[in-house]
KERO-532897 format. One record per residue (C-alpha): residue number from 0; y, z, x; residue in three letters. Coordinates in steps of 0.5 Angstrom, whole numbers, plus 500, padded with zeros to 3 digits. Example, Ala and Ser with C-alpha at 12.3 -4.5 7.8 and 13.67 -1.06 7.14 Angstrom:
# residues 2
REC	num	Y	Z	X	residuo
REC	0	491	516	525	Ala
REC	1	498	514	527	Ser
This chain:
# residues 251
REC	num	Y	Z	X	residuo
REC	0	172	178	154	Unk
REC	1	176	174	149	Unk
REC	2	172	178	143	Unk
REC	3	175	185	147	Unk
REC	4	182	183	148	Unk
REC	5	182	181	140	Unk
REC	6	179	188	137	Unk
REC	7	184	191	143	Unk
REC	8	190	187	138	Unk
REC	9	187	188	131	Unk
REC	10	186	195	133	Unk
REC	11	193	196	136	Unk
REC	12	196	192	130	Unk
REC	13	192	197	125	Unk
REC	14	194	203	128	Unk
REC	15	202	202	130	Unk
REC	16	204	202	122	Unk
REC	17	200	209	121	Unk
REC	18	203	212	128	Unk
REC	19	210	210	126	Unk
REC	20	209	213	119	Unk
REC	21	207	219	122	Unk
REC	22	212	220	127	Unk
REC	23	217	219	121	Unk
REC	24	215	224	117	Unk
REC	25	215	229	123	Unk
REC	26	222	228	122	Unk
REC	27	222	232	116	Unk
REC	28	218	237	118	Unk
REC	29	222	245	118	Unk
REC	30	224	250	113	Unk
REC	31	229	247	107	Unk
REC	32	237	249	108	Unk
REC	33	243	249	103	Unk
REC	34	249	251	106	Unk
REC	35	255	251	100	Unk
REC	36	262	250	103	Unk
REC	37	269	253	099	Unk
REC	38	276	250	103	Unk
REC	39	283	250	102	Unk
REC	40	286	243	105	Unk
REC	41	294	245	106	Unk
REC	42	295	237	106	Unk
REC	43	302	234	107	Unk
REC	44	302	227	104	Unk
REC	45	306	221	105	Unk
REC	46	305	214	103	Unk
REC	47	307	210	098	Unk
REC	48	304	208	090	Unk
REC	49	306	201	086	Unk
REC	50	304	198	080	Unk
REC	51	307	192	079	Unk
REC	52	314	191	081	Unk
REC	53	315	199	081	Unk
REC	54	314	203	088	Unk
REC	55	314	210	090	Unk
REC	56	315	212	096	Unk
REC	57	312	219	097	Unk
REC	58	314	224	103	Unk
REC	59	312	230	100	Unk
REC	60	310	237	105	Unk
REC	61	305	241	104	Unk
REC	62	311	247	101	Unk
REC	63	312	242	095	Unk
REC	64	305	240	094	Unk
REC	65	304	247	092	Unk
REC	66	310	248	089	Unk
REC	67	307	241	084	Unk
REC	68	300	243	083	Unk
REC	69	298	243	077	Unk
REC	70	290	244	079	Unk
REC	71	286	244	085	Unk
REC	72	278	244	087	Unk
REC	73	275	243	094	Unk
REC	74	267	244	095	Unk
REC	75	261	241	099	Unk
REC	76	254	242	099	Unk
REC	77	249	241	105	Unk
REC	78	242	240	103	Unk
REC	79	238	239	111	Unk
REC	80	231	239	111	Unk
REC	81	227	237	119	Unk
REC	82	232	232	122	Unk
REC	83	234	229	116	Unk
REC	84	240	232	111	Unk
REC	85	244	230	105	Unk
REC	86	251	232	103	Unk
REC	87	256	232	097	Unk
REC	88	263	232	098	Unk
REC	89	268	233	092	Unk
REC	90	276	234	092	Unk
REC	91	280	234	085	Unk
REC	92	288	235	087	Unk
REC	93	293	233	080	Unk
REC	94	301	233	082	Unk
REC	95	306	233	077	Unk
REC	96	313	233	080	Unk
REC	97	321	231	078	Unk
REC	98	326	227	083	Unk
REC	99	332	223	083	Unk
REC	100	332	217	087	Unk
REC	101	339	214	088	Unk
REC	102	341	219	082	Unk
REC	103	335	217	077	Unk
REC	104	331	221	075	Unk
REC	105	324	220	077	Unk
REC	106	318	223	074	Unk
REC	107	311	222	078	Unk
REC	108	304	225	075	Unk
REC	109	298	224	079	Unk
REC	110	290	226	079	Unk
REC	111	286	225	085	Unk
REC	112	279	225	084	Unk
REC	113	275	223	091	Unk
REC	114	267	225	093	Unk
REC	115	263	222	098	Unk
REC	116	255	222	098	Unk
REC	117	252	222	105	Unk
REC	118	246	222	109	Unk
REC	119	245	224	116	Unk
REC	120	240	225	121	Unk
REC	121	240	230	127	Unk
REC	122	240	224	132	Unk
REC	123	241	228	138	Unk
REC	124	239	236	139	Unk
REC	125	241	239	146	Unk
REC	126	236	242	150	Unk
REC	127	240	249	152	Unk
REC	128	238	254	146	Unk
REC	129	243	260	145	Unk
REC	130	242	266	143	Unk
REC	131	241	265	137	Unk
REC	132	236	260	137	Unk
REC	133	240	255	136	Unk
REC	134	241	248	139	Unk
REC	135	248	247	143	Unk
REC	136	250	241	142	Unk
REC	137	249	237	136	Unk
REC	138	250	229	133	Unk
REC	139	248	227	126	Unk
REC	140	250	220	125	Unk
REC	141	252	219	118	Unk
REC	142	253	214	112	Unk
REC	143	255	214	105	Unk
REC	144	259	212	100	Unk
REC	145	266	215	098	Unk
REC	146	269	215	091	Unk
REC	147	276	215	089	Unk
REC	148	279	216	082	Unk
REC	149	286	216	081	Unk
REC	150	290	217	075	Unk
REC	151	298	216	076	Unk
REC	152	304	215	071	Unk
REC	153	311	213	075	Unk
REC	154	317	214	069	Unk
REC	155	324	211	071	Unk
REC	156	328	211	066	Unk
REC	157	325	208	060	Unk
REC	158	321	203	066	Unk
REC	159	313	207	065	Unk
REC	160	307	205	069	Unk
REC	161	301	208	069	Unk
REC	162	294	206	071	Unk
REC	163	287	208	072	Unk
REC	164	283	206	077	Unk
REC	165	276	208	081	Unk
REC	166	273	204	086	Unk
REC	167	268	205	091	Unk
REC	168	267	204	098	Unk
REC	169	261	204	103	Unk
REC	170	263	208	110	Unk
REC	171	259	211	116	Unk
REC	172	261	215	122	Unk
REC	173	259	221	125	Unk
REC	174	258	228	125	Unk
REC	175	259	233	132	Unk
REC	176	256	241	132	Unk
REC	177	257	246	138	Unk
REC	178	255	252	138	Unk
REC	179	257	257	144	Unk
REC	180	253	263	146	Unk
REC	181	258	267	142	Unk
REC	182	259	267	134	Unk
REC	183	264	261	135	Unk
REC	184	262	254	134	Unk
REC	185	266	248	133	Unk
REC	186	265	242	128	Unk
REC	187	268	235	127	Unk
REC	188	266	229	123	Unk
REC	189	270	222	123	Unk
REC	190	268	217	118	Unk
REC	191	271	209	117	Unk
REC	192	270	206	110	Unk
REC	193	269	199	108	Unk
REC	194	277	199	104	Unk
REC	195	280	202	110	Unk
REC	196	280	209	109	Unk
REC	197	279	213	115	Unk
REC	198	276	220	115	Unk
REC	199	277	225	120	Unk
REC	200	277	232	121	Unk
REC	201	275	238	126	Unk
REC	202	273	246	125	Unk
REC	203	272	252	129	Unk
REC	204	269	257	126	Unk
REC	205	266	264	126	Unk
REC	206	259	267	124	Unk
REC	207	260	274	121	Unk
REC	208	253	277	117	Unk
REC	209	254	279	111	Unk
REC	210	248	282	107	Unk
REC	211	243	279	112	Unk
REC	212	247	271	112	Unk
REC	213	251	269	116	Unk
REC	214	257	267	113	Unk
REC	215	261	262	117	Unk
REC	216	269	262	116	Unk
REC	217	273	256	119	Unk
REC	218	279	253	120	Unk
REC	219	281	247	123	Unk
REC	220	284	240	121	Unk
REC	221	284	234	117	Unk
REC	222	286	227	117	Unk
REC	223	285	222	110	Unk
REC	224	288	215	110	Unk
REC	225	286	210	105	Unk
REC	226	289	204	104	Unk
REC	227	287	201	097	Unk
REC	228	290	194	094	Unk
REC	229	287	192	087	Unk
REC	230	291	185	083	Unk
REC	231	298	188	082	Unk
REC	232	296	196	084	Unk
REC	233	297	198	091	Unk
REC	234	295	206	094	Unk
REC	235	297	207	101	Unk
REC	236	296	214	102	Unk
REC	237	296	219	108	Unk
REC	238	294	227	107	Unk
REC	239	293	232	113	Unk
REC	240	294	238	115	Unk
REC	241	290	244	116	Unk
REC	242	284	246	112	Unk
REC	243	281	254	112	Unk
REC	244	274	255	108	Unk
REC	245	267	259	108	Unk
REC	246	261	256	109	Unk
REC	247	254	260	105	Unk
REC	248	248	260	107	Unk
REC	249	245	259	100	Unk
REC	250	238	259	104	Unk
């Protein structure tokens, strides 16, 4: 008996990990998918940006910031496969503009360069199906890492302070899909990083076929704090506003 109850283990120790392996690569079983998303973030910013013992406080309207453009780039990219998917979210904003604070003359120059490289996994799928054959109700945990690169020169008078700086931060969150038994859907995504940036936005989209893709158009809103202290720089940010955009289907 002994004998039995032994080769009951060892048989039971042998096959577990080769029924864990097969369980996680049924995960990625499914057709590829590559989903490229173009919006517009119509952001207004406040906060403040210092070096040293120069400060600037910033309370610019979304009206201003076009006005202050200079260049502007915003896309993200999905690429799913199974359960599983990663993405690449990438935003390139640069500002000029002029003031005068207590009648100086105040001249602020700003490049912000911020992606986030993320994974998730369909953790939970609703088991009612619309009637386009997809789930309703979806949750994708996901984790990352954002980057931020930021080029900023404050002129005061004859007093100039400019700095570049990058850092790195991980952060994780989750995302949310639902889909009614219409074209409508709705999508959200909030995220926490380890340097205090908080990341939250929300969607309600509408799928259009367009040469046999469905072209999903979205719009919503979005939240973006960060809070990022090095030696004497310090960038204390905040940027929110609507955002409208496309999703393509690529295949």
């Amino acid at each position: 008996m002994k004998i039995k109850r032994y080769l009951f283990l060892i048989t039971g120790m042998v096959l577990t990990p080769f029924s864990f392996a097969n369980s996680f690569i049924e995960t990625f079983k499914g057709t590829p998918k590559i989903n490229l998303n173009l919006y517009v973030f119509a952001a207004d910013v406040d906060g403040s940006i210092g070096k040293g013992n120069i400060k600037y406080d910033v309370d610019q309207p979304f009206k201003e910031t076009l006005k202050n453009l200079d260049q502007s780039f915003m896309a993200h990219i999905d690429v799913s496969k199974g359960k599983w998917g990663v993405y690449v979210d990438k935003k390139i904003v640069k500002i000029s503009q002029e003031k005068e604070l207590m009648q100086l003359p105040i001249a602020l120059s700003t490049k912000l360069d911020q992606s986030s490289y993320g994974i998730y996994f369909q953790a939970f799928n609703s088991p009612q199906i619309t009637k386009k054959n997809q789930n309703k109700l979806i949750v994708e945990p996901t984790i990352g890492i954002h980057h931020t690169k930021v080029n900023a020169k404050l002129t005061i008078l004859n007093k100039i302070a400019e700095t570049d700086k990058s850092w790195h931060e991980f952060y994780w969150g989750s995302r949310f899909k639902y889909n009614f038994d219409s074209p409508w859907n709705l999508a959200t995504e909030i995220t926490f990083g380890t340097e205090n940036t908080i990341s939250a936005q929300t969607y309600l989209g509408y799928r259009l076929p367009i040469f046999n893709r469905e072209v999903n158009i979205r719009g919503g809103y979005r939240y973006l704090k960060q809070d990022y202290h090095s030696n004497n720089f310090n960038w204390d940010i905040r940027q929110h506003g609507p955002v409208i955009g496309l999703n393509l289907p690529i295949f």
